[in-house]
N, C-alpha and C positions, 0 to 999 in steps of 0.2 A: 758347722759355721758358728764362728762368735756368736754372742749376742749384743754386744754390745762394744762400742768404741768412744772412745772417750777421750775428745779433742781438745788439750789447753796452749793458747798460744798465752809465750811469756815474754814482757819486756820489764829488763831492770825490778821485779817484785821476788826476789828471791825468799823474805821471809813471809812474804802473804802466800806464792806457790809451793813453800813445804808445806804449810798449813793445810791447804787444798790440798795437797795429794796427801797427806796422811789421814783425811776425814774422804778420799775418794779410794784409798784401801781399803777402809774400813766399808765401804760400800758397794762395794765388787765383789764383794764375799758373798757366792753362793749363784755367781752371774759367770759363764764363759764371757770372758771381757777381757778388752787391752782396753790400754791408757797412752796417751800420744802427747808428748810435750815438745810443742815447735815454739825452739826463741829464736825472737828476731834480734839477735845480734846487744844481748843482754853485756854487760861490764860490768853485773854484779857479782859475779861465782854465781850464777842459777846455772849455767851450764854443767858447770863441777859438781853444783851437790846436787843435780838429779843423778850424774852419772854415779857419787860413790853411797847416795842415801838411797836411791832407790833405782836400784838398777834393772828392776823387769819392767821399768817405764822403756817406752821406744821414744827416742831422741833424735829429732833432727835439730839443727843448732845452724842456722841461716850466718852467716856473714853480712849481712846489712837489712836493713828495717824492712819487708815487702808490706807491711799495713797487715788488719787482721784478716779480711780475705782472702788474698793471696795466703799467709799462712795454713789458713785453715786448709784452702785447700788442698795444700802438697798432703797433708795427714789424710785427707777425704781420698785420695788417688790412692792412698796405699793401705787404707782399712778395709778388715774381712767382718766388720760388724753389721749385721743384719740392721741395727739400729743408731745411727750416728748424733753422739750427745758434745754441743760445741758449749765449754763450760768458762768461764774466766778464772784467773788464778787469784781472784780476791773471792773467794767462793767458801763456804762450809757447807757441806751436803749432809743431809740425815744419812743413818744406817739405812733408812729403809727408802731412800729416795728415788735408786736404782731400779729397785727390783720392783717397784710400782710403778716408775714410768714404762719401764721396758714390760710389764701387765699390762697396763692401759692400752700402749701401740697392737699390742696382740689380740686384745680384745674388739679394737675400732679399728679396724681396716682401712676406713674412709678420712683417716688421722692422721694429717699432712705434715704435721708438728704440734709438738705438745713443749709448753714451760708450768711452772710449778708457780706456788707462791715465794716471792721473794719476800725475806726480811733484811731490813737497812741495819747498818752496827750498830745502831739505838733500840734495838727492838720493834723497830714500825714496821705497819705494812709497809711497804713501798709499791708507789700506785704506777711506775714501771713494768710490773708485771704482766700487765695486757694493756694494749693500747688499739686507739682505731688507725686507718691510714690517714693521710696527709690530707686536709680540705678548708678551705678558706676562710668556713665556718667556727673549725674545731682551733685552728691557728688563731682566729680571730680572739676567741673563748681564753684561749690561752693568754696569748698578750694582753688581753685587756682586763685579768681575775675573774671573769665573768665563771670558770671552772669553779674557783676558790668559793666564790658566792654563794652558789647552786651546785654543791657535789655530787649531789642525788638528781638530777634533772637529765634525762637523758639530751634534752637540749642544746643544753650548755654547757655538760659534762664529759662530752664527746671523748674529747683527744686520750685522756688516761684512764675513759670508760668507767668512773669512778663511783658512777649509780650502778652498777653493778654489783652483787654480794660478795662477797671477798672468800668466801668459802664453801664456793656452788661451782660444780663443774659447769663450763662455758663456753662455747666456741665463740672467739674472738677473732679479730683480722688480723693483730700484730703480735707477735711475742717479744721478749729481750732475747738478745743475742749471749747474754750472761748466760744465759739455761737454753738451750733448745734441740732436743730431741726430735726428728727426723727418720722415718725409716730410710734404709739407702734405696731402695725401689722410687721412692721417691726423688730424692735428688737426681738418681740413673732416669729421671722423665723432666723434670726441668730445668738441670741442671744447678751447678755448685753456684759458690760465691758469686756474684759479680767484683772480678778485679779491678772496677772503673773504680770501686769503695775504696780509698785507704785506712777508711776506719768511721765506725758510725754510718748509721742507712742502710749497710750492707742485710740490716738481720729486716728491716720494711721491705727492701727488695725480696729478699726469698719468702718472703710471710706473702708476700702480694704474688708473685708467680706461683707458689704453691697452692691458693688458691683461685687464682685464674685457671690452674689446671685440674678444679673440680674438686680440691681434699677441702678438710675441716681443720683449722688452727684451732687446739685447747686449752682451756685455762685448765689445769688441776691442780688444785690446791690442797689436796690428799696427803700432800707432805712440804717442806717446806727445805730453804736454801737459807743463807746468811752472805749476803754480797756486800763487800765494805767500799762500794760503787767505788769504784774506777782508781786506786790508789796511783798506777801507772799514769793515771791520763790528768788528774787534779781536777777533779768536777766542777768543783768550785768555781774554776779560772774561767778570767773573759777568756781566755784561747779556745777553753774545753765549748760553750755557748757558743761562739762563733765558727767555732769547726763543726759540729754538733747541727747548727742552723745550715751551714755550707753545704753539708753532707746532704740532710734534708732535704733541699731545695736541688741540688742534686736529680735525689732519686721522683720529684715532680717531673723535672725537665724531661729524663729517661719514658715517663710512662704515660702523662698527662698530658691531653691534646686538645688542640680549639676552646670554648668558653671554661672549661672547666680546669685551663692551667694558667691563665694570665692571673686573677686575683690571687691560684694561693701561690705561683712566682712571687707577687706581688710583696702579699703580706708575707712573708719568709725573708723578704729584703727589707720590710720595714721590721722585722723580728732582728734582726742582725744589725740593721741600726740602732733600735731599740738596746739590745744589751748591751753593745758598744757605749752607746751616751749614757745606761744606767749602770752600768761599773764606772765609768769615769765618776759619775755623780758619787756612786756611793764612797769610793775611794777619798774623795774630796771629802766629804761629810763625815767620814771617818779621821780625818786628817787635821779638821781645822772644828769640830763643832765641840769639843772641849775646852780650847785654846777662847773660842768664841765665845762660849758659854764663862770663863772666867772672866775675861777682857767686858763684858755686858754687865757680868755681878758686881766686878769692882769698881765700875764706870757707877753704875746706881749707885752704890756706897757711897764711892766719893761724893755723889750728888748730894745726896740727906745728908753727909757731914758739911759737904759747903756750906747748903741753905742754915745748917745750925749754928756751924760758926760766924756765918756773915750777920745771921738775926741776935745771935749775943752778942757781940763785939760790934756791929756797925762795922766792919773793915770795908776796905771799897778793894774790889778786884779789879784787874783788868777787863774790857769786853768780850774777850774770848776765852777766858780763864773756865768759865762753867763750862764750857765744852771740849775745847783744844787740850787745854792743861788737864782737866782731868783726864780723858781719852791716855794723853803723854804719860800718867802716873801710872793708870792700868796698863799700860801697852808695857811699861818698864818692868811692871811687875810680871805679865804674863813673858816677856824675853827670859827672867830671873825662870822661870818655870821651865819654859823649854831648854835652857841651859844643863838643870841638873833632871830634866828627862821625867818631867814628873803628868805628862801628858801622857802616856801608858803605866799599865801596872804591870808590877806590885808599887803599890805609893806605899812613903815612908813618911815619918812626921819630919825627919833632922833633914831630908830631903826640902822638903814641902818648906820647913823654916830656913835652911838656906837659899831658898830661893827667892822667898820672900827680903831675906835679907842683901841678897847680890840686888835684886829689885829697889831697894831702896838706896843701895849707895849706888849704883847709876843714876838715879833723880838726884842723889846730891851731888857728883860731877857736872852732869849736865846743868844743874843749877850752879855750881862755882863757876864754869864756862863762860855761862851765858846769866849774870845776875839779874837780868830782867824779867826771869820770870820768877826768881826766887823770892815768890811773894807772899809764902804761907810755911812756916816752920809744923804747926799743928797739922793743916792738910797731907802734909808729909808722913809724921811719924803718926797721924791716927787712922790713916789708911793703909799702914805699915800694918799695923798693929790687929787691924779688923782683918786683912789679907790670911793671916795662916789661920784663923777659924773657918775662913770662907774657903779657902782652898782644901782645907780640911773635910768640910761639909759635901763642896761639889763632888771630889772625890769618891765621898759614900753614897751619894745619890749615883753618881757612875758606876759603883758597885754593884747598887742595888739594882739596877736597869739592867746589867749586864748578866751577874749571876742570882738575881733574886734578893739578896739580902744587902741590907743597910750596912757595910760593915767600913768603918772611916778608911784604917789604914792599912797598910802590910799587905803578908797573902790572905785572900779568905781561905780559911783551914779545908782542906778537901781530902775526905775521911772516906777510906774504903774498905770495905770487907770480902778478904778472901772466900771462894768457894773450893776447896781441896781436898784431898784423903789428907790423914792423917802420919804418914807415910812421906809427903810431898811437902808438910807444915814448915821443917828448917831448910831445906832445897829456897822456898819461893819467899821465906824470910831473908836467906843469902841475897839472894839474886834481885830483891826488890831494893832491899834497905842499905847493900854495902855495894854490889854490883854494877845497877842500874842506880841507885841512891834516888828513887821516887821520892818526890816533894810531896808527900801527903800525910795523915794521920791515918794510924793502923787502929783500926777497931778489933780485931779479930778473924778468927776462921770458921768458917760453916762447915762439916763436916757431913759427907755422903752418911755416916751413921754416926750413932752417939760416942762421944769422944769427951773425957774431961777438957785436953786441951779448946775443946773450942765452944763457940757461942751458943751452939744449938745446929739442927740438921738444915736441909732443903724446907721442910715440913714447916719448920719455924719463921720462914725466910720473913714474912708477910710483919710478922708481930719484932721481927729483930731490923726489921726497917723503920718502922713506927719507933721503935724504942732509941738506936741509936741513928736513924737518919743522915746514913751513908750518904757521900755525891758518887761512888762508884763501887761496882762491882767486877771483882776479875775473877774469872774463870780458869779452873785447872784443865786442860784436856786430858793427864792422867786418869784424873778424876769422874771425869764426866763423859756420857756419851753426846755427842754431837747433839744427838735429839733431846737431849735433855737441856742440853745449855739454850739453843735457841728454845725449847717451852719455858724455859726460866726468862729470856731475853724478853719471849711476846706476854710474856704473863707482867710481867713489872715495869714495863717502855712507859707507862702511866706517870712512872713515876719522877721521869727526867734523870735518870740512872746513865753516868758512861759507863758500857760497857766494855773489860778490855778480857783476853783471854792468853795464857799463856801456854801454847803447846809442848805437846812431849817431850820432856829432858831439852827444853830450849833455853837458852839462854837472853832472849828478850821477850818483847812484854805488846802484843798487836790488839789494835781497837782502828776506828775506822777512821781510815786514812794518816795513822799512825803509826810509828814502830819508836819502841822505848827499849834501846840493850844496855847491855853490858860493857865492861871496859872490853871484851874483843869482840866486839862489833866492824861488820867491815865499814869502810869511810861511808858506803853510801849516805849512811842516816847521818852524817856530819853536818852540821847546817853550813858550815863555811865550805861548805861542797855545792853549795847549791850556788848559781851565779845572782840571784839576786841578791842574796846574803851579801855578797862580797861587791858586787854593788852597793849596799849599803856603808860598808867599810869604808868604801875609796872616797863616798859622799861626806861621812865624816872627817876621815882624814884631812880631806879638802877643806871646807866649812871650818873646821877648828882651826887648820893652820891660818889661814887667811884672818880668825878671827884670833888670835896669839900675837900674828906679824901686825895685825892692827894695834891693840893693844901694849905691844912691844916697849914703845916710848914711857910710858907708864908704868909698867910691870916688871924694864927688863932687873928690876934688885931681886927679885924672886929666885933668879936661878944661881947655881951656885956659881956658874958660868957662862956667863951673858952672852959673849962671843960665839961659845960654841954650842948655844942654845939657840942664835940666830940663824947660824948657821944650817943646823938640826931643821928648823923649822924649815926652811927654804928649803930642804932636802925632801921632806914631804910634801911641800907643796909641789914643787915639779916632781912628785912621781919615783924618787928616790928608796924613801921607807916608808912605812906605816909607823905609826904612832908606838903601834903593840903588836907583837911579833911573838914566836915561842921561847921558851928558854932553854931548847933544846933541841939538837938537827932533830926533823922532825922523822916517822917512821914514813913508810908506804902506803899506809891507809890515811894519812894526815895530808890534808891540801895544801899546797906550796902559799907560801908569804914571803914577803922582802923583809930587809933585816930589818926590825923595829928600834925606835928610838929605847922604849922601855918591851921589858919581859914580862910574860906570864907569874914570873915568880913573884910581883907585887900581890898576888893574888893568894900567895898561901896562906898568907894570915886573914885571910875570908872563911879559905877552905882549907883548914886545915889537916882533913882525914881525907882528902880527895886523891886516888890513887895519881893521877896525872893531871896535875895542873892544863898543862898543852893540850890534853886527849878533853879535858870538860871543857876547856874554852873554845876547842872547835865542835865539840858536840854543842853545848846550850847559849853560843855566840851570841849579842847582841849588840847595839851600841850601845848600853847601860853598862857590857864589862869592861869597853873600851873607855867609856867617861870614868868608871871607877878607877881604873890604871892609871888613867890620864892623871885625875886630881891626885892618884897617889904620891907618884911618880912625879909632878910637874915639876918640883925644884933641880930636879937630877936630870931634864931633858941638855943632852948634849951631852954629859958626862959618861949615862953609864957606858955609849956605844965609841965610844973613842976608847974606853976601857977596855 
């Protein structure tokens, strides 16, 4: 009989599930073992490349989404392994992960399920790993940081058990459903998934019947995993939190009866309103506390300058002037800001000064307009004037809040050092700098042994971090064994290290919750594939036209063709074209667009060594490349597309 089955359900993560399965070959060595890949109805070629990359994997390939327990199960019905391991395809497993779980089960009989230590794609523990069940106390703990406060307190530490030693065998109540090993004698006694789960809960449901029918769930932390949590599912997202709380609350109702399931219903439902109104909030505060933050500095400015120039001069103001009017001058200037986009980064200074500058000829419109309040020529041009230091400044304070350092403008330089053979050095120089064309500074390569081409070895790592003070680390898989990258990942996560890893003869670039390829990348990783993205688009498109047609009267001498620039514009506004468009029928991995007023090819003189214009502006989309087209382009709208 086998010893082992090895269950990965996959949706849409084709380059996180090569990955897994070439660190879960290398882990079957020396184990009678299958490997079971059930996709639910993937659209990425995951279906293809198990069948031509690894073909002694068994494939079943589902036609529409059944959730992860249902998956799992079809592969549990038709496994001859003595020990059933249900694995996620954002996963890296040690060499030796295997052959020690499936020891342990052999060894404890009374061992209902066993998961390992999990490490997160930064190197951390991740406190995941073992959890308690669901209780009104440990939820409470949770919601309110009371965990965060007291992490050692068995009290108030409940929910993620996190008084606990991170490297002490343990019998726990909950395992991750990412790892969990199962003898099948077990499951054949309490049966499989519950299919009520479409995902999430499902693995607290079997941890809690597995031990209501008398085994021991274990922590062993004897060897360790790499789960780049949840790439398919976006952890992050309110959707992932409020499916996640759903599911939960779920598996209360199913098992929890009389006094002890009303309060944690309870709090489960104020946990789910809770994340609901603290994603809204933080979306909000991420949206507007920049904008706010200048809009307040420049309001104070203007203040100190009024009081100075009213106490030199004796001028008389109007009565509303120290509030209204100044308010109107920052407000003008912060519009000039969110025009040329300077509310995210990368900030630029010629940015940041045209903005300041559209900011002030707005105040001088609205002042020839309306010459009543055109009461201060100085208030004007010397809070002009104070505005791009101060926008300058704010900007590197948001820097430094954001990534650690004070750095005013631009990108902050993000330097990283390869870890590779020497064998692999011009392979991952290709693939990084002309391929993929990563926006970072190369420091060099570490090399498994001594090498002139490169920095120094593994051995060095510690003193070549100190010396040159990487923001990242990427790992070869040629190079490395599994277990050594994550001892490299858990030895250095101190340091605030991204880490990214590139596997065997691959042509992109994985770290968590990320994928960075090459020009033949399939569309997934396109950002204009994603529907928010492209909501973002239609938002601009809108917003700018409207703001053009307003404009119109004023501006229309700009175009070379006014008529048919008005025209142009009205075409976009009802939904006709996009602004920017490709400049080329696009291929079959390229997401469809309408005909744009202007092309991608304004952009080659940005990028000028960039294989496909069309192919980088739907890979690294934004509206900062749409406003740069736009400004480039703007006197030509209406012309080039009649052309």
């Amino acid at each position: 009989m086998t010893d082992l089955s090895v269950i990965i359900v996959s949706y849409n993560v084709k380059y996180f599930l090569r990955q897994c399965l070439q660190s879960v070959a290398r882990a079957i060595e020396g184990l009678q073992a299958e490997v079971w890949v059930v996709d639910n109805a993937s659209i990425d070629g995951s279906v293809e490349m198990v069948r031509e990359e690894f073909p002694w994997v068994k494939l079943i390939a589902n036609t529409t989404n059944l959730g992860f327990a249902k998956a799992n199960n079809q592969a549990i019905r038709l496994a001859r392994g003595r020990h059933i391991l249900l694995l996620n395809p954002d996963t890296i497993v040690q060499e030796d992960t295997f052959c020690t779980v499936v020891d342990f089960l052999d060894q404890h009989p009374e061992a209902g399920a066993v998961g390992v230590k999990i490490i997160d794609g930064q190197g951390r523990f991740s406190p995941d790993s073992r959890r308690d069940l669901p209780s009104a106390w440990s939820i409470f703990c949770k919601l309110s940081g009371l965990y965060k406060l007291f992490p050692k307190s068995k009290l108030f530490a409940r929910y993620h058990l996190t008084y606990l030693p991170e490297n002490e065998i343990t019998p726990v109540p909950v395992l991750l459903g990412a790892f969990m090993a199962i003898p099948k004698e077990v499951l054949d006694k309490v049966g499989l998934l519950d299919e009520r789960f479409f995902m999430y809960a499902e693995d607290i449901d079997l941890c809690y019947r597995i031990q209501k029918a008398g085994y021991t769930n274990y922590y062993l932390p004897t060897t360790q995993i790499v789960h780049f949590k949840g790439e398919s599912t976006k952890t992050r997202s309110l959707n992932y939190v409020l499916t996640f709380y759903k599911a939960s609350l779920q598996f209360v109702q199913k098992h929890y009866k009389g006094w002890k399931r009303w309060p944690t219903v309870l709090l489960y439902q104020i946990g789910i309103i809770s994340a609901a109104g603290l994603s809204m909030l933080k979306r909000i505060f991420t949206a507007i506390y920049l904008p706010a933050a200048e809009l307040t500095l420049l309001y104070l400015l203007g203040l100190g300058l009024f009081h100075f120039w009213r106490d030199y001069t004796g001028k008389k103001f109007y009565p509303d002037y120290e509030v209204w009017g100044l308010i109107g001058y920052a407000l003008a200037f912060v519009v000039g800001h969110a025009l040329f986009l300077n509310y995210s980064p990368p900030y630029r200074i010629r940015r940041i000064a045209g903005a300041v500058l559209s900011g002030f000829l707005i105040i001088v419109l609205v002042s020839y307009l309306i010459p009543s309040i055109n009461v201060s020529r100085f208030m004007v041009l010397a809070l002009a004037a104070v505005a791009v230091p101060a926008g300058l400044i704010l900007r590197g304070v948001d820097n430094w809040l954001k990534k650690g350092r004070p750095h005013l403008t631009g990108d902050i330089s993000h330097r990283l050092i390869v870890v590779a053979d020497p064998s692999q050095f011009s392979r991952i120089r290709r693939l990084l700098f002309e391929d993929i064309q990563y926006p970072a500074e190369f420091i060099g390569f570490v090399s498994p042994r001594p090498h002139p081409d490169a920095l120094g070895t593994p051995a060095q790592l510690l003193y070549l971090l100190d010396r040159y003070k990487p923001d990242e680390l990427i790992f070869c898989n040629t190079s490395l064994s599994s277990q050594e990258i994550i001892s490299l990942m858990m030895r250095y996560f101190y340091r605030k290290l991204s880490f990214k890893i590139i596997p065997p003869y691959a042509d992109y670039l994985i770290g968590p919750q990320s994928i960075l390829v090459s020009r033949h990348s399939l569309r997934l990783y396109l950002r204009l594939h994603q529907p928010e993205v492209l909501f973002q688009k239609k938002i601009f498109d809108l917003v700018v036209s409207v703001a053009l047609l307003g404009a119109y009267p004023f501006t229309f001498w700009i175009y070379h063709e006014p008529l048919s620039a008005l025209r142009s514009l009205f075409g976009v506004l009802l939904g006709r074209y996009h602004f920017v468009s490709y400049s080329e029928i696009p291929s079959e991995e390229m997401p469809l667009l309408k005909e744009g007023l202007l092309t991608t090819d304004l952009l080659r003189k940005h990028y000028p060594h960039t294989f496909s214009v069309d192919l980088m502006y739907a890979h690294r989309y934004s509206v900062l490349l749409d406003w740069k087209i736009l400004l480039t382009g703007l006197s030509h709208l209406g012309t080039l597309r009649s052309s």
